[in-house]
N, C-alpha and C positions, 0 to 999 in steps of 0.2 A: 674777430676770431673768437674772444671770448664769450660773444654775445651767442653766437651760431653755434658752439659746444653745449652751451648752458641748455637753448634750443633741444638740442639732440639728446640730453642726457634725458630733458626733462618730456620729453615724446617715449624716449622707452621708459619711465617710470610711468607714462600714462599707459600703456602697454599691458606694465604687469597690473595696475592700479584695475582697469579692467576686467582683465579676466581675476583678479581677485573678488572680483563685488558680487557676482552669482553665490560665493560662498559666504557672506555676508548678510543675506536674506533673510529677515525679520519671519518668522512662524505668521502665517496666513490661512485660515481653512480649506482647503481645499474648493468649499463650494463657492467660495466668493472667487475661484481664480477662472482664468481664460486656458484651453487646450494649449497656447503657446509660451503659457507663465508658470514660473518656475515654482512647486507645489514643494513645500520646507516641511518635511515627518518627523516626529520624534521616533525613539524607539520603538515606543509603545502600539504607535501607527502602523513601523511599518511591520509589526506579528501580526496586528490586526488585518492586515492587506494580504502578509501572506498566509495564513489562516483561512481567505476566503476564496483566494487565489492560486495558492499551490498545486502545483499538477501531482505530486507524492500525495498530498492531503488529500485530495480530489478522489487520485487513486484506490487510497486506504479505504475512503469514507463508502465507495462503492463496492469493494472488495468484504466491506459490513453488510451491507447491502443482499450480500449474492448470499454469503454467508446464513443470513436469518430465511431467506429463501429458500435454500436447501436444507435448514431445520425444520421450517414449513413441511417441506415436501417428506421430510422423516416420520413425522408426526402423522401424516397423512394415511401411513401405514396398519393406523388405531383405526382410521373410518371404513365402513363396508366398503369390498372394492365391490363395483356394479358393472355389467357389464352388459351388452346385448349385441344378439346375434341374427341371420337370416343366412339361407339356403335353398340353393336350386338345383335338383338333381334332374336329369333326364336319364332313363332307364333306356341302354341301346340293346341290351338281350335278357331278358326276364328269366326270374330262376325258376328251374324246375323242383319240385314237389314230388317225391314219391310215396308211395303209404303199402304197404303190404297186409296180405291177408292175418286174421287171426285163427284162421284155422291149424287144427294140430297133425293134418293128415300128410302136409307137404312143409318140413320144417324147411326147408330151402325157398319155400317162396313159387315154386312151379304150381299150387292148385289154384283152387275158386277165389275169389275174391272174400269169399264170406259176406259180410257188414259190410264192406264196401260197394259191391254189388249192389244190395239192396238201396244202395245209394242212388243208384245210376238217371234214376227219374228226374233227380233233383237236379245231376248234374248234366241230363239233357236240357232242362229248363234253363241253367245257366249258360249253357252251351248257345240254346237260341239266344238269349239276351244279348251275350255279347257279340253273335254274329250280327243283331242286327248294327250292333256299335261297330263294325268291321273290326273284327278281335275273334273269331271262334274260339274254344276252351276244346282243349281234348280230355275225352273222357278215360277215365283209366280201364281198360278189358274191352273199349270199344273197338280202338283201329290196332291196337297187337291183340291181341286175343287173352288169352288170360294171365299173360305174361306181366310177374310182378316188377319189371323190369320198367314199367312204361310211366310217366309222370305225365303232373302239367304242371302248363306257368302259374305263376303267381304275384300278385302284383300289379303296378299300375305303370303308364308310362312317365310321369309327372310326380315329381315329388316336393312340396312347398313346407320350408320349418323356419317359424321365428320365435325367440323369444327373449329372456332377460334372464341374468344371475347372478347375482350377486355370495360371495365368501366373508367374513369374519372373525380377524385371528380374537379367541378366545384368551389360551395362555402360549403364548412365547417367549422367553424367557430372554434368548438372543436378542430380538426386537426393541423388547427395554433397554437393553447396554447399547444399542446401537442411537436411539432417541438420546440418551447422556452423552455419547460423543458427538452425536448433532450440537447438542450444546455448551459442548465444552471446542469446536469447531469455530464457534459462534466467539466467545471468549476471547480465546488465540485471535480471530481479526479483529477484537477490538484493541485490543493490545500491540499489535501491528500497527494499527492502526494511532494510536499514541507514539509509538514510537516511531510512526514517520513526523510527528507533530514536532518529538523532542529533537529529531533531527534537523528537521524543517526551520524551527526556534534556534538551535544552535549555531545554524548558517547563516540566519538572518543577523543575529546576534554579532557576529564573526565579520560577516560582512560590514555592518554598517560603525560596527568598530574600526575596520580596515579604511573605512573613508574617513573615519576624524583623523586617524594615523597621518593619512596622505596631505590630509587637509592640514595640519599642524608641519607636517615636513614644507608643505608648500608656504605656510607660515614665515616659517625660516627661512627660507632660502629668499625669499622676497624682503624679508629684513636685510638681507645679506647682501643683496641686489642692491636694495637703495642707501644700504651704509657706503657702499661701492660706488656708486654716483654722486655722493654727499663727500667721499673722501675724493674722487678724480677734480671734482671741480673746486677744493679747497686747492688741490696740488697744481692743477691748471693756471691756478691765479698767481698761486706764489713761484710757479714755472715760468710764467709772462713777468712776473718780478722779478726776475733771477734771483727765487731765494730758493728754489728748488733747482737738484738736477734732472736732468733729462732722465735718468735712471729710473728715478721716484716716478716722472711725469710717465714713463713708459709703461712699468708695474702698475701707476693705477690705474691706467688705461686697459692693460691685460688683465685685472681684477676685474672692471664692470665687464667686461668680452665675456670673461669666465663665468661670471656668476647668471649670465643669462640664459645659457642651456639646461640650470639646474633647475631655474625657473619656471620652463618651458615640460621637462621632462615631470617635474613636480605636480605642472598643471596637468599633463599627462597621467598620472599616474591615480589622479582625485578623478576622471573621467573613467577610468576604467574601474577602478574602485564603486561608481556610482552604477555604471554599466552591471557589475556581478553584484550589486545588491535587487537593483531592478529584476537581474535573471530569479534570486531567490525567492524573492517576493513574486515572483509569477506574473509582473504588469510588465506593458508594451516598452521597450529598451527606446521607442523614438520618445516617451514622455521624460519631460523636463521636471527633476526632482533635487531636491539638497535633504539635507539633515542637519537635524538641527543638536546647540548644543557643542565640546569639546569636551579633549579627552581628560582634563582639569577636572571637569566636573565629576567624574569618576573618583579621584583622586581619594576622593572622602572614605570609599570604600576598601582602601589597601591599609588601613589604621585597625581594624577590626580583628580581634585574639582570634587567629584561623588554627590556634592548636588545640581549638574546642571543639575541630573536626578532625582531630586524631584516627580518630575509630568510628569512620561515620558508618552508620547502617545502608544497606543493601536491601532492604526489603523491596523497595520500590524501581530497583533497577529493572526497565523494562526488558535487557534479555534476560536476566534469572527467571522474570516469573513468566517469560512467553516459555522457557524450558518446564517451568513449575506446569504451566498448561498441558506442556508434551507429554509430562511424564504421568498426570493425572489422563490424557486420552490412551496411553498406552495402558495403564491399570485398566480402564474402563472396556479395550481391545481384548487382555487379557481372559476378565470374565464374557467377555460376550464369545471368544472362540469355545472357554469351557462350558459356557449354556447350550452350546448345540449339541452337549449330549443329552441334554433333558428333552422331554420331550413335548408337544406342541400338540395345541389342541385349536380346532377350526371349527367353525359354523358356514351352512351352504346352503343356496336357496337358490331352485329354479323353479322359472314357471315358461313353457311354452306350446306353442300351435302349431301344427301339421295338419296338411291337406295333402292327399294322393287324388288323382285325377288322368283321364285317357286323352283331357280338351284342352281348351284354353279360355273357356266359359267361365272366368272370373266369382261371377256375381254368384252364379251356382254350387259355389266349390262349400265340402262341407268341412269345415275348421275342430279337429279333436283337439281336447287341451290335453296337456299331460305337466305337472309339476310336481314337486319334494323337496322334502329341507329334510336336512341330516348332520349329524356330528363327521369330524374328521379325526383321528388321530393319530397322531406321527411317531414313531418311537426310532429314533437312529439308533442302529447296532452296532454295525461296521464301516468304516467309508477308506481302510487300506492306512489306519494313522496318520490321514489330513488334518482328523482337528489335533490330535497331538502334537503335528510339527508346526504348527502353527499356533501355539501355545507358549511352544521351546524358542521358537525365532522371536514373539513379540518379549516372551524374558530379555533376551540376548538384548534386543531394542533399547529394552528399559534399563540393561546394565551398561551399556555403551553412552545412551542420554546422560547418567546419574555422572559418567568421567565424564564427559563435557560438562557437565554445571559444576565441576568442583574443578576442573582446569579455567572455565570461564570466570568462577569466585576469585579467582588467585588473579587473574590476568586482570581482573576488575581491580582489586586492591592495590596492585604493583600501580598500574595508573590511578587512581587517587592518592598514591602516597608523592607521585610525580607532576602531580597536578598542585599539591600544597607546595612542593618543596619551590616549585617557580614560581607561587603566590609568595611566599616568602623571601625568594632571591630579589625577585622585583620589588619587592616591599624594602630591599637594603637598597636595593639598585634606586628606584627613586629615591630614597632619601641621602643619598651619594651625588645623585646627579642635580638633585634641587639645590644642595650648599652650593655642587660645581657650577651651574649657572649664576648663582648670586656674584660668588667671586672671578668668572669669566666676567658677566656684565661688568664687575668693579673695574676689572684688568680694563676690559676693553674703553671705558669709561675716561680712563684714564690716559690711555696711549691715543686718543682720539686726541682729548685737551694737548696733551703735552704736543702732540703734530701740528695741533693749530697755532701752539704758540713758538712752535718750532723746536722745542726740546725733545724731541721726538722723532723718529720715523718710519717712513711706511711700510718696513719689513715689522716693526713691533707690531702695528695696530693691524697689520694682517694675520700675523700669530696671533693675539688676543681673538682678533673676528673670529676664527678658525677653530681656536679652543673656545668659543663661545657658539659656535652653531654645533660643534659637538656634541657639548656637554647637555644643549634645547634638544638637539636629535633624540640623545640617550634619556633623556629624564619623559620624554614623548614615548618611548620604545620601552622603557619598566612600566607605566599605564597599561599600556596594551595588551604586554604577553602579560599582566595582572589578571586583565576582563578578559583575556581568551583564556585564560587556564579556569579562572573562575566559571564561565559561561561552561566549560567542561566537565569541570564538573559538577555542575549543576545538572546537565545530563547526564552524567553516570550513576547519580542520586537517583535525580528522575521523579524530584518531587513536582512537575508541573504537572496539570491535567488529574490531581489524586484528590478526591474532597476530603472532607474532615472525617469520614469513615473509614479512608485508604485504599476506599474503590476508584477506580477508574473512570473517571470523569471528562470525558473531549470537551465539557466546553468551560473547564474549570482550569484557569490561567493565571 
């Protein structure tokens, strides 16, 4: 009986022994591993990963991208616009032509033709010409008589025009504040663009702190487990000795039962821990990963005087200065609605070809050129107080912006002053909960011996266990909310990505 308990106990300690050993993985490079072995990151690795893998970063980085495109395309406004053109008219009724006399005898236009008249020779010759083209001309005083009433066409059936022309704005004054907001446009996404970075770092950050959390709780509970198994089978034995009662032998039976669902739900909970750091990181959730490292290691960092960031500075908070961006494209909105009272000076250059023709005789067609280049100038007078109210609204813009950076200042401070105050709560709390595990461990230490020699029993060494996996809980849990308020405000500083000038730097980390 004794043999086959020991058996059983010692099958679920291989159990949790197990599924604890993936968390036990030795740091390996990645490029010496296989697709189905399990790849051990440090922190450092995994910004690095999400940095080249984040779908926000990705986002931003092309949201820069579009950005400088469209300052491109601003600027582009400085070069000649060039243009060219072509036309086909077919003429379906030709205009008529009248011409009256210059005689002073019929000021109405009823006498001789005068000078026109004497025309008539000429305009019989053209007359036959274009009969022979099937087009006769009518002459004027021929077929109405002297009636200055009577016209001809003029004109051809065919009309062919091509050519090219090109503008260039000289002074516009508008155009310039608009090329500054192009790049002040420009700015604002890279800045956006850091600030999905610092968001990006701070989830990672967050995350992969969440897994040492889980990993340390699974820690525990698995100590807890096989103190659980190590006491059932001391009671076991001294149960078959009858020097235990059944009572004892029953509780520590219901102790190992108990403590194996915490075990379970622990392991559970370091899976999905590793699952939301995978998500942050932006790599495939089926690849196999640990982290490397505990939350121990940390520890060194909650000793460090944090009332020397009393009053930390703000300069570098990415939304104050994507606001600093707004409110500098709004000045720059400003003067450009009041430039469009000034006025605007152009350069213009055409040059093009026309052919009129009665055929479709290509090769024959005779080509006139006609071009000119000229000044333009624009002077606005009136446009009904458009650019006025649109002057008055980009104010209004700029007074509405200026209270949100000075509601947003305040709301920033309130959190960094809540971000030290639980650096520092945690900083009592761990050194609270490190005595208390020393003297848990002792307690426990103690009620263990005294059980084994029998002065003892196992309602003690399970209150000792009990205040001893509390007290590992809590001294685990002051670590954490440490490096999550810290990691916090680290981004509300927002000193990552700034180089040594306090420019903005995306590949400075």
């Amino acid at each position: 009986m004794i043999k086959k308990r020991l058996i059983m106990a010692a099958a679920l300690m291989g159990i949790v022994t197990v599924a604890s050993g993936q968390y036990r993985t030795d740091s390996v490079p990645v490029e010496a591993q296989s697709d189905t072995s399990t790849v051990v990151i440090t922190l450092d690795d995994a910004l690095k990963i999400a940095l080249s893998e984040n779908v926000a970063v990705k986002v931003a980085d092309k949201e820069i991208e579009r950005s400088q495109y469209a300052k491109k395309g601003t600027y582009s406004s400085l070069f000649p616009q060039v243009s060219g053109s072509g036309s086909y008219q077919r003429t379906i009724k030709k205009q008529i032509m009248y011409m009256d006399s210059d005689s002073g005898d019929d000021e109405e236009g009823g006498g001789s033709f005068g000078m026109l008249s004497s025309l008539a020779p000429y305009f019989v010759r053209i007359n036959e010409l274009s009969a022979m083209q099937g087009m006769p001309l009518i002459i004027p005083g021929e077929s109405e008589g002297s009636d200055s009433n009577s016209g001809f066409s003029v004109g051809r059936w065919n009309t062919y025009n091509y050519g090219v022309s090109a503008t260039l704005p000289l002074v516009n004054a508008q155009l310039w504040e608009s090329l500054r907001i192009s790049g002040q446009a420009v700015d604002l996404a890279v800045e956006k663009a850091r600030s999905s970075r610092l968001d990006m770092v701070t989830q990672v950050k967050q995350a992969y702190y969440a897994v040492l959390l889980a990993k340390e709780a699974f820690y525990v509970y698995k100590e807890v487990y096989e103190n659980a198994v190590e006491n059932f089978v001391q009671t076991e034995r001294r149960y078959n000795a009858e020097k235990a009662s059944e009572l004892e032998y029953t509780r520590a039976k219901s102790v190992v039962a108990g403590a194996i669902p915490n075990v379970y739900n622990a392991e559970s909970s370091v899976m999905l821990a590793l699952w939301q750091l995978k998500a942050v990181m932006g790599v495939d959730l089926s690849r196999n990963i640990d982290v490397a490292g505990a939350l121990d290691d940390y520890s060194t960092q909650m000793f460090r005087d944090i009332h020397d960031n009393d009053d930390p500075s703000l300069d570098y908070n990415t939304t104050l200065r994507q606001l600093e961006i707004q409110a500098d494209q709004l000045a720059s909105t400003v003067r450009m609605y009041k430039a469009a009272y000034l006025p605007t000076l152009s350069a213009a250059f055409s040059y093009s070809m026309i052919a009129m023709t009665n055929d479709f005789k290509f090769s024959e067609y005779k080509w006139s050129p006609y071009s000119y280049v000229g000044l333009s100038l624009n002077i606005p007078i009136f446009t009904g107080f458009k650019r006025h109210y649109d002057v008055q609204q980009t104010k209004v813009q700029a007074v509405e912006l200026d209270l949100q950076r000075i509601e947003t200042e305040r709301q920033l401070k309130i959190a960094i002053r809540q971000y030290l105050n639980t650096m520092e709560t945690s900083m009592n709390s761990y050194n609270a909960a490190t005595e208390a595990v020393g003297l848990a461990r002792k307690a426990y230490d103690i009620a263990a011996k005294s059980y084994k020699i029998g002065k003892g029993t196992i309602t003690e060494m399970n209150d000792a266990q009990l205040t001893l996996t509390q007290a590992s809980l809590q001294q685990s849990q002051a670590v954490y909310n440490f490096i999550v308020a810290k990691s916090n405000l680290e981004k509300t500083l927002g000193y990552d990505f700034i180089d040594d000038n306090g420019q903005t730097d995306l590949d400075n980390m």
